[in-house]
C-alpha positions in Angstrom: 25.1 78.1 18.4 22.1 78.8 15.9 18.8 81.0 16.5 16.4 79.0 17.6 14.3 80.3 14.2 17.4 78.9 12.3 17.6 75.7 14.1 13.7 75.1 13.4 13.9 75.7 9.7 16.8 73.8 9.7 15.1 70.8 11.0 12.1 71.2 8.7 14.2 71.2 6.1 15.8 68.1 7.5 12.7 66.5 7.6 11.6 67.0 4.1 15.0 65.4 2.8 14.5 62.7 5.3 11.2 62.3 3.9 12.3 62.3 0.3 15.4 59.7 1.0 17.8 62.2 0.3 21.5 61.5 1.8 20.0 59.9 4.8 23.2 58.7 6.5 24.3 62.8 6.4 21.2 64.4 7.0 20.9 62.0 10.4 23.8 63.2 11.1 23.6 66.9 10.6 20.2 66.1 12.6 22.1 64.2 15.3 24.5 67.1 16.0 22.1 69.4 15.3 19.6 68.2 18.5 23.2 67.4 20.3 23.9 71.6 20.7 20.3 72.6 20.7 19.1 69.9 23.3 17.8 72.5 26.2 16.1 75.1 24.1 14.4 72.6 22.0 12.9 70.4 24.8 12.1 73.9 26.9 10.0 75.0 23.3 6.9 73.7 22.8 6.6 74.3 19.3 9.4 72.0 18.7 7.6 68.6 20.2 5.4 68.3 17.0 8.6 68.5 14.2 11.0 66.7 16.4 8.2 63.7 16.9 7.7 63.9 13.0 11.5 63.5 12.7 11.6 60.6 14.8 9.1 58.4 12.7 10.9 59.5 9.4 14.3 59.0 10.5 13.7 55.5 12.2 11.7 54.6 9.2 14.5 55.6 7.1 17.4 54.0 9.1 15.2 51.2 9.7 15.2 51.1 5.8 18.9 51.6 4.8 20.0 48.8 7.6 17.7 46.5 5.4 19.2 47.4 2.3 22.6 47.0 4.0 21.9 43.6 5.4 20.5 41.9 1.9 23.4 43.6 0.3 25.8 42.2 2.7 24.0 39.3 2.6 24.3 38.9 -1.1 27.9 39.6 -0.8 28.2 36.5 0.9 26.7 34.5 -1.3 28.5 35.4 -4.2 32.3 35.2 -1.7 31.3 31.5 -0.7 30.0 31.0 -4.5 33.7 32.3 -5.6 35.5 29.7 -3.0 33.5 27.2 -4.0 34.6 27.8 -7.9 38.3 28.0 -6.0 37.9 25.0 -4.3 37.0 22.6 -7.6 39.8 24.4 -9.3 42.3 23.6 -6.7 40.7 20.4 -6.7 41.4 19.6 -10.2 44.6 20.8 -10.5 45.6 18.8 -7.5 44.6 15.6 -9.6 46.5 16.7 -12.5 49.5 16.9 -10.8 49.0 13.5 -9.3 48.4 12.1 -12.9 51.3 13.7 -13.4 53.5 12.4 -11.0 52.5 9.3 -11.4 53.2 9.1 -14.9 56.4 10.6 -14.6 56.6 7.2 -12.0 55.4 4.8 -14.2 57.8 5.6 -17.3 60.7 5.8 -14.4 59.9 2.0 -13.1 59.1 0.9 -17.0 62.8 2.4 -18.3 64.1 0.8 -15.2 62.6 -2.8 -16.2 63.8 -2.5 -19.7 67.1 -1.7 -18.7 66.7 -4.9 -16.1 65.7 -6.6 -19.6 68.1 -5.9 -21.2 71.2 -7.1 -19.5 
């Protein structure tokens, strides 16, 4: 457990990185824990209502903000996957026909040695 003192800077310093999107994800964290530990002394302080309301705002802003970025990257991702299938999809597609051609050439020159041999007895 941290001096109160400690804890405060801590946050303030928190708050600046929050403020200057600096490893969001970790500093929330850090923050999370931080608050977690601390929970009684900072509630009982009163000079701790004005930074942690400041925090707040910044860090559900910022979350707020990376979720975004998270969803129209996901997002993106899934265009591109159903793009790729798609692509899969017409290859499969035409290589399914080619083997049909195939097959039914190899079928055709089976039936047409078969009525030439017919022929030629």
């Amino acid at each position: 457990v941290l001096p109160l003192d400690v804890v405060e800077r801590l946050m303030g310093i928190m708050l600046k990185l929050l403020k200057n999107q600096v490893e969001v994800e970790i500093v929330s964290r850090c923050l999370l824990f931080l608050l977690e530990i601390h929970h009684g002394p900072i509630l009982a302080n009163p000079s701790f209502q004005p930074l942690v309301k400041d925090l707040g705002s910044v860090l559900g802003l910022e979350i707020t903000r990376l979720r975004d970025m998270t969803g129209t990257n996901l997002a993106g991702l899934r265009y591109l996957a159903t793009r790729l299938k798609e692509r899969e999809d017409v290859e499969l597609f035409a290589d399914a026909t080619l083997r049909v051609r195939d097959k039914n050439k190899k079928k055709n020159k089976k039936q047409k040695a078969l009525q030439r041999a017919i022929i030629s007895l």
